[in-house]
C-alpha positions in Angstrom: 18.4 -7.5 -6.8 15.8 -8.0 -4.1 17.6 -11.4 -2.7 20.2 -9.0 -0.3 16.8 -7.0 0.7 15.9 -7.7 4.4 11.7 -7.1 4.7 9.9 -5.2 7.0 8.1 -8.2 9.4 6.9 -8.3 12.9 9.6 -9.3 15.2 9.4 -12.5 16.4 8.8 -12.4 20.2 10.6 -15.9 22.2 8.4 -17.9 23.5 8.3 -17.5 27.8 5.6 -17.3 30.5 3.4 -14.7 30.2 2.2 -12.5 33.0 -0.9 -13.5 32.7 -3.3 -15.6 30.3 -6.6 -14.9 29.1 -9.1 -17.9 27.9 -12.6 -16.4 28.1 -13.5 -17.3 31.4 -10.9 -15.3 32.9 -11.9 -11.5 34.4 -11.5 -9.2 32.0 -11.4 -6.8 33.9 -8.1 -8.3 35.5 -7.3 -8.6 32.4 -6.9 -5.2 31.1 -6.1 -4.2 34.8 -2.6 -6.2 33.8 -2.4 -4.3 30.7 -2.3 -0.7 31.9 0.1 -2.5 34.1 2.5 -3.0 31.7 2.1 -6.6 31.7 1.7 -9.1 29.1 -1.0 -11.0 28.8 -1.6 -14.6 26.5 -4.2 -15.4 24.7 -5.1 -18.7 24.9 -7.8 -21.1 23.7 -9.9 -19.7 20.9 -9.1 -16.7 18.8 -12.2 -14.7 19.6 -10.5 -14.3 23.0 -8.2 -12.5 21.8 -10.8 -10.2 19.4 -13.3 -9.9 23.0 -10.3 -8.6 25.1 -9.4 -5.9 22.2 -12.9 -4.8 22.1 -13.3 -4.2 25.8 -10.0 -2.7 26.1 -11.0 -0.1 23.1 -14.1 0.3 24.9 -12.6 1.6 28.2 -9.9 3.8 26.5 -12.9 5.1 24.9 -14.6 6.0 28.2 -11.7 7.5 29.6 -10.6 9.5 26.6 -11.7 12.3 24.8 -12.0 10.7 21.2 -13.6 13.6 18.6 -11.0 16.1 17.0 -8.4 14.9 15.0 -5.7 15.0 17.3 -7.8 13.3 19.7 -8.0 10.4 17.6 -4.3 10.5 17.4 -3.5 10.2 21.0 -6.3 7.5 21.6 -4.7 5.3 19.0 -1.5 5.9 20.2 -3.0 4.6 23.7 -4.5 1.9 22.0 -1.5 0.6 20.2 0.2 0.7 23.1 -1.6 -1.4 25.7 -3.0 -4.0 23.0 0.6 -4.6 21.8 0.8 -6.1 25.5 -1.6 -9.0 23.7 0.4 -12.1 23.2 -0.6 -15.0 20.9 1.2 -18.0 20.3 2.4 -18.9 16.9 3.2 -22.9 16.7 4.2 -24.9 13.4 3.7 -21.5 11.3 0.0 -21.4 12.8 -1.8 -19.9 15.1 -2.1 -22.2 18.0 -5.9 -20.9 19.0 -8.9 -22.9 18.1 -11.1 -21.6 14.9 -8.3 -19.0 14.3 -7.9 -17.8 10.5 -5.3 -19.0 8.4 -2.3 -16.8 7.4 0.0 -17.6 4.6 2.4 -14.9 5.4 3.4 -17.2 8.6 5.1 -19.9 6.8 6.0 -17.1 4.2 7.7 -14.8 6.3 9.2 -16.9 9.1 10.6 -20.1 6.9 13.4 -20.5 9.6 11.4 -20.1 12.4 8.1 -21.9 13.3 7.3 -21.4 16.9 7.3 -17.6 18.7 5.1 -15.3 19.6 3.7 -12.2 17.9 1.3 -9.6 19.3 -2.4 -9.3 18.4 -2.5 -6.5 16.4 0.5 -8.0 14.3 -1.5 -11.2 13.9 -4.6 -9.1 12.7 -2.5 -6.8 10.3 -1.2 -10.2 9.0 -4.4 -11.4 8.8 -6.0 -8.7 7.0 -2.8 -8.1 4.7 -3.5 -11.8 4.0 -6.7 -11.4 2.8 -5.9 -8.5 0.5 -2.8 -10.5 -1.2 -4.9 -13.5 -1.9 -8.1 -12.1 -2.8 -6.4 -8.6 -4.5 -8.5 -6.2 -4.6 -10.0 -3.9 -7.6 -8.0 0.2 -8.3 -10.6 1.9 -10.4 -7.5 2.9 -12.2 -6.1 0.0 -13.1 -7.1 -3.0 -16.1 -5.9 -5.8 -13.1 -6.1 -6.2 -9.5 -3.5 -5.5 -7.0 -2.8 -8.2 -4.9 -0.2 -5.8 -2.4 2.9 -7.8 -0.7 2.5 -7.4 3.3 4.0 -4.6 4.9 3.2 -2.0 1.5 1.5 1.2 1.3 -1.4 0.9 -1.2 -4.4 3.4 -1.6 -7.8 2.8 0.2 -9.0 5.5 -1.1 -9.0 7.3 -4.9 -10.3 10.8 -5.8 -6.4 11.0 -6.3 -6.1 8.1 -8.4 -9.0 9.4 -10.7 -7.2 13.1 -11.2 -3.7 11.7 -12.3 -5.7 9.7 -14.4 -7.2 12.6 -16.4 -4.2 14.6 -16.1 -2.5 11.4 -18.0 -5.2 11.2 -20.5 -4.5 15.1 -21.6 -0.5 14.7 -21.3 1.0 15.1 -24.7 4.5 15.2 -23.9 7.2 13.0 -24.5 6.7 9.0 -22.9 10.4 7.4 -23.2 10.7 7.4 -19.3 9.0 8.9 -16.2 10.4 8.1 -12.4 7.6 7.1 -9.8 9.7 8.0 -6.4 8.1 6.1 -3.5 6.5 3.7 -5.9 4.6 2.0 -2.7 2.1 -0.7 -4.3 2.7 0.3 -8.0 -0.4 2.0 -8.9 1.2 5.2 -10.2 3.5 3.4 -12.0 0.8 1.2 -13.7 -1.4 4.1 -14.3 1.6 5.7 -16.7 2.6 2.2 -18.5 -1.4 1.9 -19.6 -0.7 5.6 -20.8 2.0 4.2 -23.4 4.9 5.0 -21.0 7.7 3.0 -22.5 9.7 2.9 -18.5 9.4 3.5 -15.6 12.1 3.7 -12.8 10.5 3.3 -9.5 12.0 3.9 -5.9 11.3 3.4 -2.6 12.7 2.7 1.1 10.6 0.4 2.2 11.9 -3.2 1.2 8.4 -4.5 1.2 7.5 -2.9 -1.6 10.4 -3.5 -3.8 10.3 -7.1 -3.3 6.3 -7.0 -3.2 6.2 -5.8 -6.7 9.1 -7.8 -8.6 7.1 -10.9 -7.2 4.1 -9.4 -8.7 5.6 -8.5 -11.9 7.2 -11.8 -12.2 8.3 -12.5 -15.3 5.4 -10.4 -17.8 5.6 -7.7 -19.8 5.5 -5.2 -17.1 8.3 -6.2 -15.3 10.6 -5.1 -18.2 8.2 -1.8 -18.6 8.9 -0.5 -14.7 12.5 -0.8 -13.3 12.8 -0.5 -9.8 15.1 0.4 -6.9 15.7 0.0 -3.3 16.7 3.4 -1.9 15.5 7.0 -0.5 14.1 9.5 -2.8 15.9 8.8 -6.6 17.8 5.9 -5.8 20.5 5.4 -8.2 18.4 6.6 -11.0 20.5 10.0 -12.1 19.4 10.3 -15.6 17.2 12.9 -16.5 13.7 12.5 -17.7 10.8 14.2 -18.7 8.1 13.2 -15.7 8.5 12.9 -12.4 5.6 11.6 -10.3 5.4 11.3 -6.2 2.5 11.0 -4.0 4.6 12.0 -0.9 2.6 11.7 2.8 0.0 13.6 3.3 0.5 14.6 7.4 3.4 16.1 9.2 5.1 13.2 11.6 5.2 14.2 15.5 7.9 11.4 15.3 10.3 9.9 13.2 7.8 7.5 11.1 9.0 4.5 10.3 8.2 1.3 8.3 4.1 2.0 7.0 3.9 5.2 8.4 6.3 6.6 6.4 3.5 6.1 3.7 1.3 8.8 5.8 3.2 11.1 7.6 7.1 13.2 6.2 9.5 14.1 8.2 10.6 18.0 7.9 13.4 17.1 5.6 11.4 15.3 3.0 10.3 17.9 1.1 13.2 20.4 0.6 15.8 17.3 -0.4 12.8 16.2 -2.9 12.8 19.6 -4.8 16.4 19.7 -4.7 16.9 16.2 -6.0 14.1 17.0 -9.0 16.0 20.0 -9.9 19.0 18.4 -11.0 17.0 14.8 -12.5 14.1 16.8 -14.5 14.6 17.7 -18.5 14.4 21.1 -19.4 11.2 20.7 -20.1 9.9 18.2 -18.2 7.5 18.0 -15.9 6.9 17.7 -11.7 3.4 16.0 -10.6 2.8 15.8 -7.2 -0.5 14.2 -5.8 -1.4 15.9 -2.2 -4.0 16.9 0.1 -5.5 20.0 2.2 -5.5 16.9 5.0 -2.6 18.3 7.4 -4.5 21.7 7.5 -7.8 21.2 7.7 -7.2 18.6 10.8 -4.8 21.6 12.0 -2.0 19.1 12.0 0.1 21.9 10.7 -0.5 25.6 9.0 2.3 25.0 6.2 1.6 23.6 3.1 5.1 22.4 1.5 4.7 22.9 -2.2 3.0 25.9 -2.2 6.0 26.7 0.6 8.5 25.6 -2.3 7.2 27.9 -5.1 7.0 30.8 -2.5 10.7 30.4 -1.6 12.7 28.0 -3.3 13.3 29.8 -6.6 13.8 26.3 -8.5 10.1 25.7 -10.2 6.8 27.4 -11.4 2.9 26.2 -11.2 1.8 25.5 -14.4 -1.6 23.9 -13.0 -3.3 22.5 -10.4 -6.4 20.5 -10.5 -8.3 20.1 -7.6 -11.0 17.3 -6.1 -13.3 17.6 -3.4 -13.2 13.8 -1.6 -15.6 11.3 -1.0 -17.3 11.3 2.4 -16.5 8.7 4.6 -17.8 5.1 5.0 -20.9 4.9 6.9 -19.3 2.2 8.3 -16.6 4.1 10.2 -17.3 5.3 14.0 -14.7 7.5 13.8 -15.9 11.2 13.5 -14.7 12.4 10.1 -16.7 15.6 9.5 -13.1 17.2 8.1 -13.5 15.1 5.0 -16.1 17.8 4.2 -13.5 20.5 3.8 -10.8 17.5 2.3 -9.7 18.5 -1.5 -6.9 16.2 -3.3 -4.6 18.2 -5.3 -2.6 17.6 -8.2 0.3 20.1 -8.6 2.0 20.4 -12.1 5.5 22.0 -12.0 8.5 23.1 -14.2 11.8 24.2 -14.3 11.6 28.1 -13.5 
């Protein structure tokens, strides 16, 4: 199945003369003087180079933008992005040709046709880090194992959520022959429901990543032939009808068409109406709807409208049986970023069925 997939990687740039080349000794302030130009700049010599030109560059954005309310921080990263994607570093032999740079498996991984380009900074550090997450895995309250998520996948940093469709599992005394996970991501959901005595689970989603993340993860145990999945938008070819259906759609209205990770944080305006249509026609009689979401996209004022509670106002296709809400965690300490809205932050789990 997942051999015709093509993933999601970072675009390998061809190798040619940069505009410019930054070694540590060079003036930085030339340096980001050629950025806002538009220009590339190279990275050269060690990789703490590339790290100190970042820095500096985030420092002056910083300085010259207003960074505090929530759209604020939106439009600074978006500046950011931009101008450090301008950041050039040399990949050579499926490593990083910088000296005391980190190792990164997904190079020879991900490129085994190609061994000499050039990737941008930031794509070398989410490699990096993505790295470090797939070897190491990391611990889900949720779950017996760790998850050791395939680059380029959605997984959850964070898990009030997590803990209430964990409860809500624990009092469910339905039927367990199958449930469908749409936008399966890194798996947890459908994990959480197989140690809940879930005899299968069909999972979807449209980012190839994460399809061929997880059947490498699977591999060849018992879970593999407990959660099925799927390569396609919302259902997939699952048409069946079954008594659960779980999603934890985005939790932020996109201000452009998301793509790729993002479509694991923001929806586009169409998400949600061909979702509940879609669930109408694949949930039993007396099945059941759960959707994980947040109070995220209107306490940051990123929009007014809340779409379920828009879809049992005016859609006519499902009622509220329950909903179970939790209050978040505050932030890391470790964060700069001002995050007093996590404050007023609730996760919600909405329970639905056929009207």
């Amino acid at each position: 199945m997942t051999a015709a997939i093509k993933i999601n990687k970072p675009e390998p740039i061809a190798s040619a003369k940069p505009n410019a080349v930054f070694d540590g000794t060079t003036d930085i302030k030339l340096a980001i003087e050629a950025l806002e130009a538009g220009k590339q700049v190279l990275i050269t010599a060690f990789y703490s180079n590339g790290l100190l030109l970042l820095k500096e560059l985030k420092e002056q954005l910083q300085n010259k933008l207003p960074n505090t309310t929530f759209k604020e921080q939106r439009e600074f990263r978006a500046a950011y992005r931009k101008l450090s994607n301008l950041v050039l570093i040399e990949i050579a032999g499926n490593k990083l040709a910088l000296k005391k740079a980190p190792f990164i498996g997904w190079l020879e991984e991900l490129y085994p046709d190609n061994s000499d380009f050039l990737l941008t900074f930031p794509q070398v550090q989410g490699l990096n880090s993505s790295w470090e997450w797939y070897k190491n895995g990391m611990t889900i309250p949720v779950l017996r194992n760790k998850l050791h998520p395939y680059y380029g996948t959605y997984f959850p940093t964070r898990f009030d959520h997590l803990s209430v469709f964990d409860q809500w599992l624990k009092r469910y005394e339905g039927p367990k022959k199958t449930a469908i996970d749409v936008g399966i991501g890194s798996g947890v959901l459908s994990m959480q429901m197989v140690q809940h005595g879930f005899q299968k689970v069909f999972g979807t989603d449209t980012n190839p990543n994460a399809i061929v993340g997880l059947k490498a993860f699977m591999g060849d145990t018992k879970l593999s032939r407990k959660i099925e999945l799927d390569y396609g938008n919302l259902f997939g070819k699952w048409d069946k009808q079954t008594e659960l259906i779980v999603f934890n759609p985005p939790w932020l209205p996109a201000s452009y068409a998301p793509e790729s990770l993002d479509a694991g944080i923001y929806y586009d305006k169409k998400l949600f109406p061909a979702f509940f249509a879609e669930v109408k026609k694949r949930l039993l009689p007396d099945g059941k709807l759960v959707l994980l979401f947040s109070n995220l996209g209107q306490i940051t004022e990123a929009t007014k409208e809340h779409p379920i509670e828009k879809e049992l106002a005016e859609g006519g296709r499902f009622k509220l049986e329950r909903c179970f809400k939790k209050s978040v965690k505050a932030a890391s300490k470790k964060t700069k970023r001002d995050q007093n809205w996590r404050a007023e932050e609730v996760v919600e789990l909405w329970e639905l069925t056929h009207k």
